[in-house]
N, C-alpha and C positions, 0 to 999 in steps of 0.2 A: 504494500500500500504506500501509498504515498504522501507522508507527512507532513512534510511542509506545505503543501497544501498548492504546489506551482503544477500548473496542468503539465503532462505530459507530450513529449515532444510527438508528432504527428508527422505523417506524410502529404505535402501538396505538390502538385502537378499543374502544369499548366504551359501556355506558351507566351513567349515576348519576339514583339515585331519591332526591327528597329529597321528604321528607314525602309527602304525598297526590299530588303533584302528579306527570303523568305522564315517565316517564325522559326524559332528553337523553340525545345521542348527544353520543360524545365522540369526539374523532381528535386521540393526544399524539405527538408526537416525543419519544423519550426513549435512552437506552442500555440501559438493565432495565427491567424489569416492576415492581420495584418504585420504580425511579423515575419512572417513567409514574404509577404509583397515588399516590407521595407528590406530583407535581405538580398532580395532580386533589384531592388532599386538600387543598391550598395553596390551591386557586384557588376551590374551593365551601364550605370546611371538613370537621371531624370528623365522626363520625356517622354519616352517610348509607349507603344500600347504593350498593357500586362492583360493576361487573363490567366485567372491561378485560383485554385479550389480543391478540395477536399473528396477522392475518391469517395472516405470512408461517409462523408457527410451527406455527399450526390445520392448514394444508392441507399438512405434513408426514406421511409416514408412518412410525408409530410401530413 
């Protein structure tokens, strides 16, 4: 279990389009969504289009 009480690190996936050129696939380890996306911002820069999400979350039913 996990005591401290910080969610556990997660799998996201997704792809980043920079400029013309065609998307990468992306697969981050993170605890949020948005720190998956602010990792991805870190490592390519500002800008760009991101689309990034949660396998385990997608195949939830809502």
């Amino acid at each position: 279990m996990n005591a401290d009480k910080t969610p556990p690190l997660r799998e996201y996936v997704g792809f980043i389009w920079i400029e013309d050129k065609p998307g990468i696939r992306l697969r981050v380890l993170a605890r949020s969504l948005d720190e998956a996306r602010i990792g991805v911002v870190e490592e390519y820069g500002d800008g760009h289009v991101i689309s990034i999400w949660s396998e385990e979350d997608a195949s939830k039913a809502r």
